[in-house]
C-alpha positions as CSV (number, residue, x, y, z in Angstrom):
1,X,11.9,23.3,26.3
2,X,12.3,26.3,24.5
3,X,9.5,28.4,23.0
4,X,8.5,28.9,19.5
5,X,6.5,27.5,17.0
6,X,6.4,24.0,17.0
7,X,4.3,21.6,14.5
8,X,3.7,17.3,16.1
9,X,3.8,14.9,14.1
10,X,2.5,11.1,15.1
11,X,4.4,7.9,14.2
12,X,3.6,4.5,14.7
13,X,6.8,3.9,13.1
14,X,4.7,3.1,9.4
15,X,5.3,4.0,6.3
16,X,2.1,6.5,6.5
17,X,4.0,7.8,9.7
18,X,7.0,8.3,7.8
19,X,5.4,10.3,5.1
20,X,3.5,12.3,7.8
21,X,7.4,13.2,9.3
22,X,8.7,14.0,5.5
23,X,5.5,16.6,5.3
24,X,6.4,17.8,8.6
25,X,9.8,18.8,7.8
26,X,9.0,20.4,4.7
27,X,6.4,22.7,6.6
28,X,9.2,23.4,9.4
29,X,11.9,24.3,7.0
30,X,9.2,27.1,5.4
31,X,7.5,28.1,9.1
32,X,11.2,28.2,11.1
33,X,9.1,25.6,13.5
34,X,10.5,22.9,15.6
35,X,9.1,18.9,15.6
36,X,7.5,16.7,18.2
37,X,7.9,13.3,17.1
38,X,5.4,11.4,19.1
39,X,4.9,7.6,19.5
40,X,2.4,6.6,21.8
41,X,1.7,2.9,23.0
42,X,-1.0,1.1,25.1
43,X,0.8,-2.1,26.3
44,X,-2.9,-3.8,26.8
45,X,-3.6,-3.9,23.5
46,X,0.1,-5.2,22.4
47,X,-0.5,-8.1,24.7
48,X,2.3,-7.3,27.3
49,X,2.3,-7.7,30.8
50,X,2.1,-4.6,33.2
51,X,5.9,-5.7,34.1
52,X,7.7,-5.6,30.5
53,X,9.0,-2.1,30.0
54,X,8.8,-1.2,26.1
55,X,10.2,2.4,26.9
56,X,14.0,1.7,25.9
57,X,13.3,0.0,22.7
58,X,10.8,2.3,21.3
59,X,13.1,5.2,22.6
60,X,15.4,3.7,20.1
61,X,12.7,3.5,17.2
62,X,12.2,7.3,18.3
63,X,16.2,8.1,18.1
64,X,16.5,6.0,14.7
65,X,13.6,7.7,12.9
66,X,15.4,11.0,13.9
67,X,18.6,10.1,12.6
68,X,17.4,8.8,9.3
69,X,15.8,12.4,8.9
70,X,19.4,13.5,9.2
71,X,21.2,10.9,6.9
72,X,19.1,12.0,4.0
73,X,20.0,15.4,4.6
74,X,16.8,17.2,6.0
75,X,18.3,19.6,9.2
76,X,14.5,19.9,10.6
77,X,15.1,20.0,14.6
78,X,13.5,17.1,16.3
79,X,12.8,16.5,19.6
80,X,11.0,13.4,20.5
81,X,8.2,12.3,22.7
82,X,7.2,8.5,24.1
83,X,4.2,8.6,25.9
84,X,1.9,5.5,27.5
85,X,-1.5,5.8,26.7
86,X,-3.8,6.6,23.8
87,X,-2.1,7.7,20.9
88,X,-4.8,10.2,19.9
89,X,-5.0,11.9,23.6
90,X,-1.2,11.8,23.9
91,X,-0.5,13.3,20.5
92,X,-3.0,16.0,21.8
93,X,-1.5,16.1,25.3
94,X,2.3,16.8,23.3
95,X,0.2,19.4,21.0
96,X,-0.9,21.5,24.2
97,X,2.3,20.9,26.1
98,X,4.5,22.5,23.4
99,X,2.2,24.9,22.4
100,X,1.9,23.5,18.5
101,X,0.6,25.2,15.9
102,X,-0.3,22.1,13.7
103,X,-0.7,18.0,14.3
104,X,0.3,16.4,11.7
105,X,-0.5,12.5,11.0
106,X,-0.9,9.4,8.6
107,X,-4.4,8.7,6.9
108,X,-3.8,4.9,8.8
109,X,-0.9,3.2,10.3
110,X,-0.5,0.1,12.0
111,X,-4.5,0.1,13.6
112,X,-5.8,0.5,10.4
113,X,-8.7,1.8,9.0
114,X,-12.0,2.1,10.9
115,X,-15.4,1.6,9.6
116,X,-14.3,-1.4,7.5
117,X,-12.8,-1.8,4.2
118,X,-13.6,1.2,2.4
119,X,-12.6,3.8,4.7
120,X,-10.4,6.5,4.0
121,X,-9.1,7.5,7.7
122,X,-7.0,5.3,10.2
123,X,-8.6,5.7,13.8
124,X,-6.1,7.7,15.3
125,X,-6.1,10.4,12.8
126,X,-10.1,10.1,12.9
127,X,-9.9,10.4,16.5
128,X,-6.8,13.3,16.7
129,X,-8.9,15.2,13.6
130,X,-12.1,15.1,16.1
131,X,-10.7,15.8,19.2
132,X,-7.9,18.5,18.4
133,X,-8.6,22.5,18.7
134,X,-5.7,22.9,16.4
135,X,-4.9,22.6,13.4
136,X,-4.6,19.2,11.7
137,X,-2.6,17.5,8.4
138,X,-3.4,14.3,7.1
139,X,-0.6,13.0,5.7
140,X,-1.4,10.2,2.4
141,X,1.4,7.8,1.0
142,X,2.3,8.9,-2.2
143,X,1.3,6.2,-5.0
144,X,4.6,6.8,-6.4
145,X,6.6,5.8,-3.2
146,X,6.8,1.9,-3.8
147,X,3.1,0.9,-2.7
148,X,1.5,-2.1,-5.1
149,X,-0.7,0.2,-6.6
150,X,2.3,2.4,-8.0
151,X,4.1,-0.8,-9.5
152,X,1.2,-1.7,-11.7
């Protein structure tokens, strides 16, 4: 793994995770940093036995997420990361093992949001903002980037 500055970025492959990449790759481009993409899974709460491997198919979320990155032109340098366990430790675990400056993350993905209806933070990014001793983005969906609110 080669040195430098380096920024992670979560992904629970949502549309929040997707805008927390885009804001990633703008910040590389300016900083000359690399990107973690991290996806992190806990098969006990997906409902899987301990004998179904979901490595190879979210491998491939991992490699198609990249590659879209390059189709719309973006030439951020991407390396990716799938980890088993808590997304919020394993995002930090990714953050220490590369050395990154910045973690980067949705406002919610696919948990949702905690504390019930109102709240403004998904639990990972709660839990990554509390937990981290570096720096950390959270990254909001545009209301112009085709949510419900942005139609009306």
């Amino acid at each position: 793994m080669e040195h430098g500055r380096w920024i992670v970025v979560g992904t629970d492959f949502s549309e929040g995770a997707e805008c927390a990449l885009d804001h990633a790759i703008r910040l590389a481009g300016r900083a000359g940093a690399r990107i973690a993409l991290v996806h992190a899974y806990e098969d006990q709460l997906e409902g899987l036995s301990s004998g179904q491997d979901r490595a190879p198919g979210l491998r491939a979320q991992l490699d198609d997420a990249i590659a879209r990155v390059g189709e719309k032109g973006d030439s951020a340098s991407i390396e990716a990361f799938l980890r088993r366990g808590a997304p919020w430790e394993k995002l930090l675990n990714v953050a220490v093992e590369v050395g990154a400056d910045l973690i980067v993350v949705g406002a919610t993905g696919q948990r949702g949001a905690i504390g019930g209806a109102g709240s403004l933070l998904g639990s990972v990014a709660y839990r990554v903002v509390s937990s981290s001793t570096r720096s950390v983005l959270i990254s909001r969906i545009p209301l112009d980037r085709g949510s419900p609110a942005a139609a009306e």
